[in-house]
C-alpha positions in Angstrom: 0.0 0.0 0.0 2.7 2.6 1.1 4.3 1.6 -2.6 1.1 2.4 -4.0 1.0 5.8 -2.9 4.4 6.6 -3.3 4.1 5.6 -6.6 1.3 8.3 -7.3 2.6 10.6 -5.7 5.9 10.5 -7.6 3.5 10.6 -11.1 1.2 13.3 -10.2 4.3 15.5 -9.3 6.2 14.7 -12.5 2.5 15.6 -14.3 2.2 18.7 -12.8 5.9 20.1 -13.9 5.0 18.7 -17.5 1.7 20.6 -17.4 3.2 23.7 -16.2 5.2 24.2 -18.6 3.4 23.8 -21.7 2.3 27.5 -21.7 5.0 29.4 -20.1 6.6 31.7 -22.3 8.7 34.8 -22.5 7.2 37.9 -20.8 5.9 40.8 -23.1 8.5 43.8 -23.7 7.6 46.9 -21.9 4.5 45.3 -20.1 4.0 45.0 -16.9 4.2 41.4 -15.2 1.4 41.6 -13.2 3.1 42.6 -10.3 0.4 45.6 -9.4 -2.6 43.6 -9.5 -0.7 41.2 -7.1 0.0 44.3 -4.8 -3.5 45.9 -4.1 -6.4 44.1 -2.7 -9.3 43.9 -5.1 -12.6 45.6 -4.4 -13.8 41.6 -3.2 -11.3 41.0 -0.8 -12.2 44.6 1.2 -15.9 43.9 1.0 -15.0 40.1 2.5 -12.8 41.8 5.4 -15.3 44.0 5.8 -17.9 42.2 6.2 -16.1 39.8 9.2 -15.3 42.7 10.6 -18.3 44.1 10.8 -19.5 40.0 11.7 -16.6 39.9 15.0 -17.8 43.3 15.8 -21.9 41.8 16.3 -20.5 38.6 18.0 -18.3 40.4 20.5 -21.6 43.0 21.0 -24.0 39.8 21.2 -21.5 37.8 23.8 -20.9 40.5 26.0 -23.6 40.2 28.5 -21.5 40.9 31.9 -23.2 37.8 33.7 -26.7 36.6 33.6 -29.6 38.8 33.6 -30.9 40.1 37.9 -34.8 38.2 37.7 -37.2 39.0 40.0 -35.3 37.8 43.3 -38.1 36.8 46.3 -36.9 38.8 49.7 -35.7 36.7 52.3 -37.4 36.7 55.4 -35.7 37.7 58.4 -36.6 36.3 62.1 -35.1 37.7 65.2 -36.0 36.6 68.5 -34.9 38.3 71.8 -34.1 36.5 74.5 
């Protein structure tokens, strides 16, 4: 069994370097290589961060109680005797 694996494994990493490199090719002259889109975060990823920000925000609001709610507590009643 541990042969087995090994063995595909070891294929599905030589496919993937073959794959790879069927399309790579020389970089355009005087374009850029992508590197800008890389840098700044699309207008999905903010709206995603915003929204579990705005989601830890309601959670921490929700869970922050302070201890259990005072219900109506009965009075105790008190009996002194003198003596």
């Amino acid at each position: 069994m541990r042969i087995l694996i090994t063995l595909a494994l070891a294929t599905s990493l030589a496919a993937s370097s073959a794959f790879a490199a069927d399309n790579a090719g020389p970089l355009a002259a005087g374009k850029p290589a992508g590197v800008h889109q890389a840098q700044v975060l699309s207008t999905t990823a903010w709206a995603v961060i915003g929204i579990g920000v705005v989601a830890a925000i309601a959670i921490g609001v929700a869970s922050g109680s302070n201890g259990s709610p005072v219900g109506n507590q009965t009075p105790l009643a008190v009996t002194t005797t003198t003596v």
